[in-house]
C-alpha positions, -999 to +999 in steps of 0.1 A: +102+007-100+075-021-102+077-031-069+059-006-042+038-029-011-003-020-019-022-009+007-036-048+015+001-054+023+006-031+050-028-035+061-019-071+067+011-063+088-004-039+112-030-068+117-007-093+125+016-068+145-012-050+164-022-087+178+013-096+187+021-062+202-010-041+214-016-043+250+019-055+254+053-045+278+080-033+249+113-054+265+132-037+235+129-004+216+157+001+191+153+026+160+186+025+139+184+056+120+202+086+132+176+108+142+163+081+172+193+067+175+194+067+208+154+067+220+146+037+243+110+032+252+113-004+268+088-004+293+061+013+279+032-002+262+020-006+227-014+008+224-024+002+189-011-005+154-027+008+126-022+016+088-030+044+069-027+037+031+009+027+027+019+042+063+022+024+095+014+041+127+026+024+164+012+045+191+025+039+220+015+053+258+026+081+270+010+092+234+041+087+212+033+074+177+061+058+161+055+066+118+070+041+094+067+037+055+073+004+035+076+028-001+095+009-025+108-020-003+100-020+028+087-048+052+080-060+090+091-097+099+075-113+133+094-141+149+098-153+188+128-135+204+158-152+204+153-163+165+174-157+138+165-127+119+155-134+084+171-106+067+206-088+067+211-071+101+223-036+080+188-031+064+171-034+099+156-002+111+135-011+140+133-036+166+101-035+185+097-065+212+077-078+242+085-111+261+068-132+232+072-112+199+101-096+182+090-074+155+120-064+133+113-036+101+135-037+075+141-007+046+115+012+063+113+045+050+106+077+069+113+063+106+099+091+126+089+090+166+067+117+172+036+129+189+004+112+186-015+142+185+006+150+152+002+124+133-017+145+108+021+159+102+030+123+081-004+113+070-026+143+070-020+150+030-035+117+021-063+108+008-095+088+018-079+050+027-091+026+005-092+001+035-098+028+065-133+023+088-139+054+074-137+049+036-154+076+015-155+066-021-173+100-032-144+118-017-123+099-040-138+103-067-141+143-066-104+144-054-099+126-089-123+146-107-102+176-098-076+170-124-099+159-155-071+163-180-042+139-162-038+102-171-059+081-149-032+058-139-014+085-128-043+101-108-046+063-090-013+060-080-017+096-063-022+091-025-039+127-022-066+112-041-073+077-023-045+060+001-033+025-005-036+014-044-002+001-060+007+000-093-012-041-088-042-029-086-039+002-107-034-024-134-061-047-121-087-020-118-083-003-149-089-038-166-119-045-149-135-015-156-123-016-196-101+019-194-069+025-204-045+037-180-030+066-204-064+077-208-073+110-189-094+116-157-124+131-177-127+103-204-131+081-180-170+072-180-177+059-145-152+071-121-175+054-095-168+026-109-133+025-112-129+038-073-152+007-063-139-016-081-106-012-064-121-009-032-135-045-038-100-062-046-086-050-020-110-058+005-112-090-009-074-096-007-065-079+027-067-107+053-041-129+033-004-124+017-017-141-017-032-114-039-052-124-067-076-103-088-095-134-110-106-154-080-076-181-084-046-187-064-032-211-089+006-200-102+000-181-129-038-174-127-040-147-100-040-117-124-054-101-153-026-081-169-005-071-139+028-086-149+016-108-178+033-084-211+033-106-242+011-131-234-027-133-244-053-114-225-076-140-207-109-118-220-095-115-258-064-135-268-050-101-275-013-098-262-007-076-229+010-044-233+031-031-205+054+001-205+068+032-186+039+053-178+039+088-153+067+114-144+080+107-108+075+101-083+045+077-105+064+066-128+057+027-129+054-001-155+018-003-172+000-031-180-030-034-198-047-051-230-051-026-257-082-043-270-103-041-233-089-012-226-095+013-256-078+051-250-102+074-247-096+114-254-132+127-247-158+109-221 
């Protein structure tokens, strides 16, 4: 369960969509999930595209928002129409298209057409979005502040607390800043820190697919400890732990370098 997009991912996506599709004619509106099965909006425009943590929102005129969620594996692919679809047609579950774009989502989760004046219904219990226009880092931090005795890397993962970290840059974070993901909330000693620090890898990753959290794209390179168990921590030489950490639904593979990253019980 290692896999969930981050937040720069979908962010990403609603970019590229929102300039192939806002403004636009839809020529084709086909959900294929049984609860729109049978909705057409061809003919009406797109008006915007816009993500909120790990949620994308297409609001469309008329003020229709159409909600979709990449979770675990989900993902939009943009191509002219008339091209070969990249993926299996069975895990498609929307086709959105104008006369110069086709954008076709596949595994999307949670595929929900719905008012735009209640979008608050899908995306109101989240948290302050790490890469919204209105990003409030001190709401973050006293959302995680509010559970002092659960593990950090759990509280991280939480969206209610801040919207759009992945278990990446939990791991990259947490390294950064020298804690411990097992250790709790209130040991941590600079929960400002922690919040900006992963405010600035994702900012600094958002406007390109390659995600790397030591300033090199080179194969290899791009990360601290995310996915680098066993081999020597590039601040130490000590080896990289990684292991099941958090009940569901945060239960994800840890890594970090037991040497950086000490536990701490009491701040």
């Amino acid at each position: 369960m290692d896999g969930v997009p981050e937040g720069d991912t979908v962010w990403l996506a609603s970019k590229r969509m929102n300039e192939a599709l806002a403004g636009r004619v839809l020529t084709r509106f086909d959900l294929r999930v049984p609860r729109h099965a049978t909705a057409d909006l061809a003919g009406r425009s797109v008006v915007e595209i816009l993500p909120r943590g790990k949620h994308m929102l297409t609001r469309l005129d008329g003020a229709l928002t159409l909600h979709t969620h990449f979770k675990m594996d989900g993902t939009w692919h943009l191509g002219r129409p008339g091209q070969r679809w990249r993926g299996p047609a069975h895990e498609v579950r929307a086709v959105l298209a104008n006369a110069e774009w086709e954008a076709v989502g596949y595994r999307l989760h949670d595929v929900l057409l719905l008012p735009t004046a209640e979008e608050s219904q899908v995306v109101g219990h989240l948290g302050p979005d790490v890469l919204g226009p209105d990003w409030d880092p001190a709401e973050a931090v006293r959302r995680l502040a509010e559970q002092p005795d659960r593990e950090v890397g759990q509280a991280l993962l939480d969206q209610r607390n801040l919207a759009g970290v992945g278990n990446l840059y939990r791991a990259e974070t947490l390294f950064l800043c020298g804690v411990s993901p097992f250790s709790p909330v209130g040991a941590v000693p600079d929960l400002d820190r922690v919040v900006a620090t992963a405010h600035r890898l994702m900012r600094a990753n958002r406007d390109h697919p390659e995600q790397s959290t030591t300033g090199s794209l080179r194969r290899g390179e791009t990360h601290w400890v995310y996915g680098r168990p066993g081999r020597p921590c590039r601040r130490c030489g000590s080896t990289v732990s990684a292991g099941p950490a958090g009940p569901p639904p945060y239960d994800r593979i840890a890594y970090w370098c037991p040497t950086c990253q000490p536990l701490r019980r009491e701040s």
